[in-house]
C-alpha positions as CSV (number, residue, x, y, z in Angstrom):
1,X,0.0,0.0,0.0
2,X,1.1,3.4,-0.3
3,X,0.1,4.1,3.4
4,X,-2.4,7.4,1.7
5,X,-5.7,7.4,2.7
6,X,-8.1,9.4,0.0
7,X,-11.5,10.3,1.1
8,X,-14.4,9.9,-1.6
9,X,-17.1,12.2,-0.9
10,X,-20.0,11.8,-3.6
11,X,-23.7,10.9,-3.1
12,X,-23.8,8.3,-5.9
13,X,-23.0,5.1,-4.2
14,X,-22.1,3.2,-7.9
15,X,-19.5,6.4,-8.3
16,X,-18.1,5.9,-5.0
17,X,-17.8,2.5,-5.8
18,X,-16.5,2.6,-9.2
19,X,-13.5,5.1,-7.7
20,X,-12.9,2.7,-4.7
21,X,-12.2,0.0,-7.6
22,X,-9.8,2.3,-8.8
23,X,-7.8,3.7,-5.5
24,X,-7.9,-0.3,-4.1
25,X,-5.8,-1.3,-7.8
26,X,-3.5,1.7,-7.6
27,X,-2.8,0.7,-3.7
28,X,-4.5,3.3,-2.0
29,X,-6.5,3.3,0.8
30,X,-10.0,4.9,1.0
31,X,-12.7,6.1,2.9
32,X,-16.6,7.0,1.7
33,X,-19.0,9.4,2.6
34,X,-22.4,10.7,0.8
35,X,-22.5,14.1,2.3
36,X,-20.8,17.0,3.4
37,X,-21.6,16.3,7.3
38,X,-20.7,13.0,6.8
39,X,-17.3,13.8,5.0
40,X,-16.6,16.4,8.0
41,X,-16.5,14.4,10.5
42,X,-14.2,11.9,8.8
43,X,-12.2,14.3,7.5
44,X,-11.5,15.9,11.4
45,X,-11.5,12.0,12.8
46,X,-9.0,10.2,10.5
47,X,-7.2,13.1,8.6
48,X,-7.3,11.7,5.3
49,X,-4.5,12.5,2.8
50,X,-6.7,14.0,0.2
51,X,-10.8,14.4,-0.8
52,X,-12.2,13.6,-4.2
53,X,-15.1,16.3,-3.5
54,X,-18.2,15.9,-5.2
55,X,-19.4,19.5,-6.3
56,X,-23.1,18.6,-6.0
57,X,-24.4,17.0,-2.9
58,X,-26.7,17.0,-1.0
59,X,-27.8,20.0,1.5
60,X,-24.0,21.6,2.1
61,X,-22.4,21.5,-1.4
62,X,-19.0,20.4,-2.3
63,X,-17.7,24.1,-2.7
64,X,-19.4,24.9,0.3
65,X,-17.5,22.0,2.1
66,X,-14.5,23.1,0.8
67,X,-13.9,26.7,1.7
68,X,-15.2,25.4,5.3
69,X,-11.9,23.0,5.6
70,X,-9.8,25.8,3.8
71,X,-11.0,28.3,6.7
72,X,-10.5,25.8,9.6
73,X,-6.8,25.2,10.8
74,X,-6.7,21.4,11.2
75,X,-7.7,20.9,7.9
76,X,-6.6,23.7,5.7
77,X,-3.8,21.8,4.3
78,X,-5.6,18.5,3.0
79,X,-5.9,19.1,-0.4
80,X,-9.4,18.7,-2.6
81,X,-10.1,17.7,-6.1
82,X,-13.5,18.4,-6.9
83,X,-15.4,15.9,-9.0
84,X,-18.4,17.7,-11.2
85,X,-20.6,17.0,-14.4
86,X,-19.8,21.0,-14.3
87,X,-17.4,21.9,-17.5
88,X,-18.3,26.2,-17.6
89,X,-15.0,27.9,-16.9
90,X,-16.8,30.1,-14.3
91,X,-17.7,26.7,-12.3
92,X,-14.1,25.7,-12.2
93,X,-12.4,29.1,-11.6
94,X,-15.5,29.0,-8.7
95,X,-14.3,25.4,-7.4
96,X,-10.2,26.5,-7.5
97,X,-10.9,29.7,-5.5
98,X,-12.8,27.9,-3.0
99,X,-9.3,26.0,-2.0
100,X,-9.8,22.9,-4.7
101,X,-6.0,22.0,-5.9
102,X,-7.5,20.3,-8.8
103,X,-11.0,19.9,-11.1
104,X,-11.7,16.7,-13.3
105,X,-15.0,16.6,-15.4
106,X,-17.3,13.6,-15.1
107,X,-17.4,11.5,-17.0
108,X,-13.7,10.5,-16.1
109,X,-11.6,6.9,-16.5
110,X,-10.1,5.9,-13.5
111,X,-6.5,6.4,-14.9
112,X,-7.2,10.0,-15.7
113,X,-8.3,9.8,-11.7
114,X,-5.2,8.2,-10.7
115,X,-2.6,10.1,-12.6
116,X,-4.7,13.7,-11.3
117,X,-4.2,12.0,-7.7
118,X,-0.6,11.5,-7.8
119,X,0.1,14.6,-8.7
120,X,-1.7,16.9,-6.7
121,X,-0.6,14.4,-3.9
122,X,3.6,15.2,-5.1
123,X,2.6,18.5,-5.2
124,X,1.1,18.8,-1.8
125,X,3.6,16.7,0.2
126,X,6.5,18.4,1.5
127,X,10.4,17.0,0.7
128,X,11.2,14.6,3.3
129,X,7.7,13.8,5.1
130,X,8.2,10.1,3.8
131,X,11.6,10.0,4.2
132,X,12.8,9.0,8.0
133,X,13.2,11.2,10.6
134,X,16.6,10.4,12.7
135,X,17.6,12.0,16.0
136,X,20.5,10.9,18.2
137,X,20.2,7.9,16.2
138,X,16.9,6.8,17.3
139,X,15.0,6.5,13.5
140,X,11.1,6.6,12.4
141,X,10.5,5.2,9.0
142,X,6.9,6.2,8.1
143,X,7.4,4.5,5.1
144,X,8.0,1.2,6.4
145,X,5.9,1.9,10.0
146,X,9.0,1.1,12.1
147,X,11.1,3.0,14.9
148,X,14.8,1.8,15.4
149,X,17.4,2.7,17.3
150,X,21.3,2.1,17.4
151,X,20.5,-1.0,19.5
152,X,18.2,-2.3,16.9
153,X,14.0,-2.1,16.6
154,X,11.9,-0.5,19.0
155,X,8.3,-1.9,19.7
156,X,5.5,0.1,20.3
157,X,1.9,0.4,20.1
158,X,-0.1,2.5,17.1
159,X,-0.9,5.2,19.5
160,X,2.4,5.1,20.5
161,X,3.9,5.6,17.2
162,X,1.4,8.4,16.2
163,X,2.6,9.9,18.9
164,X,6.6,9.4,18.1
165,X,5.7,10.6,14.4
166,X,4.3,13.9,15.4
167,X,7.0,14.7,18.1
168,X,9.2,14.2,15.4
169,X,8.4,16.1,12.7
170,X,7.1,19.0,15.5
171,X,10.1,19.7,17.2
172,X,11.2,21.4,19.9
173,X,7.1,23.1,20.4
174,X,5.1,22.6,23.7
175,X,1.7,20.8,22.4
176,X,-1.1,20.7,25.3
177,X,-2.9,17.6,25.9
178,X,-6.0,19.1,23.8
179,X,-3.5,19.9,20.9
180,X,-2.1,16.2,20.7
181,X,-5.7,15.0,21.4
182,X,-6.7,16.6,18.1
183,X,-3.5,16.1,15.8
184,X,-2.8,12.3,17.0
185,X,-6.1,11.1,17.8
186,X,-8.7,13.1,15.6
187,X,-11.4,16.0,16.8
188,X,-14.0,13.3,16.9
189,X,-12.1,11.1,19.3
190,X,-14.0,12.1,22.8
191,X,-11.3,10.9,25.0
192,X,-9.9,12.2,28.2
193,X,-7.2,14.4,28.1
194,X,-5.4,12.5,30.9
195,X,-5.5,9.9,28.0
196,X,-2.5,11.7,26.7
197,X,-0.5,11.0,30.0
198,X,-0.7,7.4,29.8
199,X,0.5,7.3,26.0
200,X,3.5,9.7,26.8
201,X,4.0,7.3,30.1
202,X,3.5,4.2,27.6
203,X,6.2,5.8,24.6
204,X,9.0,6.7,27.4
205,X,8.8,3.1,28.3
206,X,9.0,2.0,24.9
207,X,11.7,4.3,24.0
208,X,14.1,3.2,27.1
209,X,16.5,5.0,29.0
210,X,18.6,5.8,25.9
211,X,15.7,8.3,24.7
212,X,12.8,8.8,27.1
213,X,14.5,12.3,28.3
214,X,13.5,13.3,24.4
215,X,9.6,13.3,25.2
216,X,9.6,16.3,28.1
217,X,6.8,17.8,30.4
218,X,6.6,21.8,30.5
219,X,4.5,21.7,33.7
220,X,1.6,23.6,33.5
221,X,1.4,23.5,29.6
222,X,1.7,19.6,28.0
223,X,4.7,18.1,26.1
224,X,7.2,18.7,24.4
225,X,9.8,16.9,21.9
226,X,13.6,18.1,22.3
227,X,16.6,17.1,21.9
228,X,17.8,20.1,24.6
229,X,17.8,20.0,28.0
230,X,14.8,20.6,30.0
């Protein structure tokens, strides 16, 4: 797989279904949802990579949908390709200023799909957020899902390794718990905040006494990841 999650958000079940087809053969993963509150609460939940946005749907429309996740913070940065039987220039030049990265006409093949995918995906990923991260020689491969160290692999729990992943790339910044509750578990997770405590408690242990001084507490505030001292 290529560990991307896309998020298919069209009201026509034998579209949905005819992109899933296409995603699943091209090694993607993929979520569905038939409306714009529906797709909102998946998108805040599991983050997705990108949105194939249906323009028309019902109630809330796809443009409508999309300048609400352009406006919000936790999601202004997934991009959108909107998916429309709409071919007027005014209709796309509408669907690009409401945040859409890309437009592709229906009717559409699934390689057309695809190939527009990849690309808006190389565009929107930054240089070296699938490479791995290494500090003081402890290593996160978010390619290949696994955390090593000098001594060899490290074994951890999902939660665990969301966790590590975000420290990682988010150094050296105090997150509260209600920040790392919305960036590592999703806004629709309803979880105690002290929930946060017992993963940080659970990824020191996993980390070991080599690097469990990496993962600090600003008292008071939340967490912090840094390689300096306290």
């Amino acid at each position: 797989m290529t560990g991307k999650t896309v998020l298919i958000v069209d009201d026509e079940a034998a579209i949905r279904e005819m992109i899933a087809v296409a995603l699943e053969m091209a090694d993607y993963d993929y979520l569905e949802a038939a409306d714009a509150r529906e797709a909102h609460a998946l998108i805040v939940d599991k983050q997705p990579d990108l949105i194939l946005l249906d323009w028309m749907l019902p109630g809330t429309s796809g443009v409508e949908l999309a300048r609400r996740l352009k406006r919000e913070e936790a999601t202004a940065d997934i991009p959108i390709i909107m998916l429309t039987a709409k071919v007027e220039e005014d209709n796309k030049i509408q669907g690009l200023e409401a945040g859409a990265d890309d437009y592709i006409t229906k009717p559409f093949s699934p390689r057309e799909l695809v190939a527009r995918l990849k690309a808006v995906l190389r565009r929107a990923t930054p240089p070296g957020v699938d490479s791995p991260i290494e500090v003081e020689g402890l290593t996160l491969d978010p390619v290949g899902h696994r955390v090593t160290s000098v001594e060899g692999a490290l074994t951890m729990g999902p939660t665990e390794y969301r966790l590590l992943q975000f420290f990682m790339t988010h150094q050296e910044r105090v997150y509260t718990r209600s920040q790392l509750l919305d960036q590592v578990w999703g806004g629709n997770v309803y979880v105690e905040e002290r929930t946060v405590d017992v993963h940080i408690r659970r990824l020191r242990k996993a980390l070991g006494d080599k690097y469990d001084h990496l993962i600090q507490t600003v008292r008071g505030t939340g967490y912090r990841f840094s390689t300096r001292a306290a």
